[in-house]
C-alpha positions in Angstrom: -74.9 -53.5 22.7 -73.2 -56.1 25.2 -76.6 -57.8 27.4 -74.3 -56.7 30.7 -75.5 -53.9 32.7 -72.9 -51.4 33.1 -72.0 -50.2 36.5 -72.0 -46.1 37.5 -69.3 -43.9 39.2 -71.2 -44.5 42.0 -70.9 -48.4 43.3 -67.2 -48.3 42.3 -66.6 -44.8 44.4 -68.3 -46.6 47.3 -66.4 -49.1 47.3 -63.2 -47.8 47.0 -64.1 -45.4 49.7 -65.2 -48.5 51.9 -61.3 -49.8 52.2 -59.5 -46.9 53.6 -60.2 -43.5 56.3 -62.0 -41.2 53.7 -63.7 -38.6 56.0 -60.8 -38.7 58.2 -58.3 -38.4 55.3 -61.3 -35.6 53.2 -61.1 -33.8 56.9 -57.3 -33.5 57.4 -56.7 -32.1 53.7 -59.3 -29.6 53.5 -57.8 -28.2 57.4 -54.1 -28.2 55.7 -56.0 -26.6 52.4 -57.8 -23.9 55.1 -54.9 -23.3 56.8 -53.1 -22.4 53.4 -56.0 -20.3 52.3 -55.5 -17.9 55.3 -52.1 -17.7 54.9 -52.9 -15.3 51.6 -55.2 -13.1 54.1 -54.9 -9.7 54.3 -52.1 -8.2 56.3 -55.1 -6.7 58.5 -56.4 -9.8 58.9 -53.1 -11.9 59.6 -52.8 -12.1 63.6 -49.7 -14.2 63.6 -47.4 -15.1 60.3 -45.3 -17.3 62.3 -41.1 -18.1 62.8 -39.4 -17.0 59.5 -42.6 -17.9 57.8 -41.6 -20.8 56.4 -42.9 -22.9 59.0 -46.1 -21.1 58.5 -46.5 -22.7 55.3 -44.8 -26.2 55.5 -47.0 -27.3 58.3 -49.9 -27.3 56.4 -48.5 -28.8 53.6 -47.7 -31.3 55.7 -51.2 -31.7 56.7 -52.3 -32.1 53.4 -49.7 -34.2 51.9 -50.6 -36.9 54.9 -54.4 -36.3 54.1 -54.0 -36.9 50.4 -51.1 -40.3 51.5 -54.1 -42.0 53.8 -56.2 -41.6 51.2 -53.9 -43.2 48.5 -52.6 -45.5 51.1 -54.5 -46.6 54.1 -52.3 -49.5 55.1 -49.6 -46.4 56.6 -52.5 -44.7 58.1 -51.5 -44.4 61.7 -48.2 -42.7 60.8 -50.0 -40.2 58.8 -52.8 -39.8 61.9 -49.7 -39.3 64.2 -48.0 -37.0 61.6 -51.4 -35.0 60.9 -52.2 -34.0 64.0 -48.8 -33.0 65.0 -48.4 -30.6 62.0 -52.3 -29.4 62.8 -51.6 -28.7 66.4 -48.1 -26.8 65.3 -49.9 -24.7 62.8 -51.5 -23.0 66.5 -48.2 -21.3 66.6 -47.5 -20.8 63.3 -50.3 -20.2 61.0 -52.7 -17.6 62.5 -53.5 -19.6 65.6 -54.1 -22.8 62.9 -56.1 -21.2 60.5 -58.6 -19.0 62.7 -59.0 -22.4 64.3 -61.0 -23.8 61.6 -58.1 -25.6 59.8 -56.8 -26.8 63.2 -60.0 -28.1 64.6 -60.8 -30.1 61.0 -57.1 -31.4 61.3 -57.0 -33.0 64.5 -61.0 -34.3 64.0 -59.7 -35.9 60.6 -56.2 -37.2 62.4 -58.7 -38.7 65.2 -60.6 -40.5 62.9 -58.1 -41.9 60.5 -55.8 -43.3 64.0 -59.6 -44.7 65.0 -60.5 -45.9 61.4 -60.1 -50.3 61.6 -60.2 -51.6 58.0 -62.1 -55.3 58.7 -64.5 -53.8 61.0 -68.1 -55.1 59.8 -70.5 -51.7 59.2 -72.5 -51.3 62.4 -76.5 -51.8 62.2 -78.5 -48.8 64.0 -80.8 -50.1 67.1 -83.6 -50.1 65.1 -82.5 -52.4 62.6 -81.0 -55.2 65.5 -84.6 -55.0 66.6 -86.1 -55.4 63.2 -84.0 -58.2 62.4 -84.6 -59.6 66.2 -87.9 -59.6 65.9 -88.2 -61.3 62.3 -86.8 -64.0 63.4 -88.8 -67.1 65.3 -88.5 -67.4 69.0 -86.7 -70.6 69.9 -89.1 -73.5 70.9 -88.7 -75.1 73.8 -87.3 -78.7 74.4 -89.1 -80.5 77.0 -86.9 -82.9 79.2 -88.5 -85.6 80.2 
């Protein structure tokens, strides 16, 4: 046995999670995913199949194919954001009013966060801690002027 500690799944997920839009990009797929789930609904259930049906299902394939291309690309993100919510806002007309709004609503909240996502922002620190940390620290003596 080597004398170097080996590291888990875990350290190296978080860290590859740390450089690009992961909920945003996890959000968008599973509304495209959604969306495609209730597009196998029963006919009783289906309230809309959409024009020709094709554009019933290429939508949220589109949704998902720009969730999974943030995730595997992050430096194209804002296309995908742009492309993602346009596709999740089109499946309201096409995909049974985007998914029984479900799929639509988790599209355009992942979009919205992978167009906000900045990839050199520092993480924040709660209030709490900023007064922890504030407070740990020595007040700042005074200089006398003579």
């Amino acid at each position: 046995m080597s004398g170097t500690p080996k590291q888990g799944f875990g350290p190296a997920f978080r860290h590859w999670r740390a450089g690009r839009p992961f909920w945003g990009g996890l959000l968008l797929t599973l509304g495209g995913a959604e969306i495609l789930l209730t597009e196998k609904a029963s006919l009783k259930v289906i309230m809309h199949i959409g024009m020709q049906g094709l554009a019933g299902y290429l939508l949220p394939v589109v949704m998902v194919l720009c969730g999974l291309l943030t995730l595997l690309s992050p430096g194209q993100r804002l296309f995908y954001s742009i492309i993602g919510v346009m596709s999740s806002l089109g499946t309201w007309l096409t995909s049974n009013l985007g998914g029984f709004f479900i799929g639509l609503l988790l599209g355009a909240v992942g979009s919205c966060l992978i167009f906000g996502w900045l990839p050199d922002q520092e993480p924040r620190r709660s209030r709490r801690q900023r007064r922890k940390d504030a407070e740990a620290q020595p007040a700042p003596e005074a200089v006398e002027v003579p």
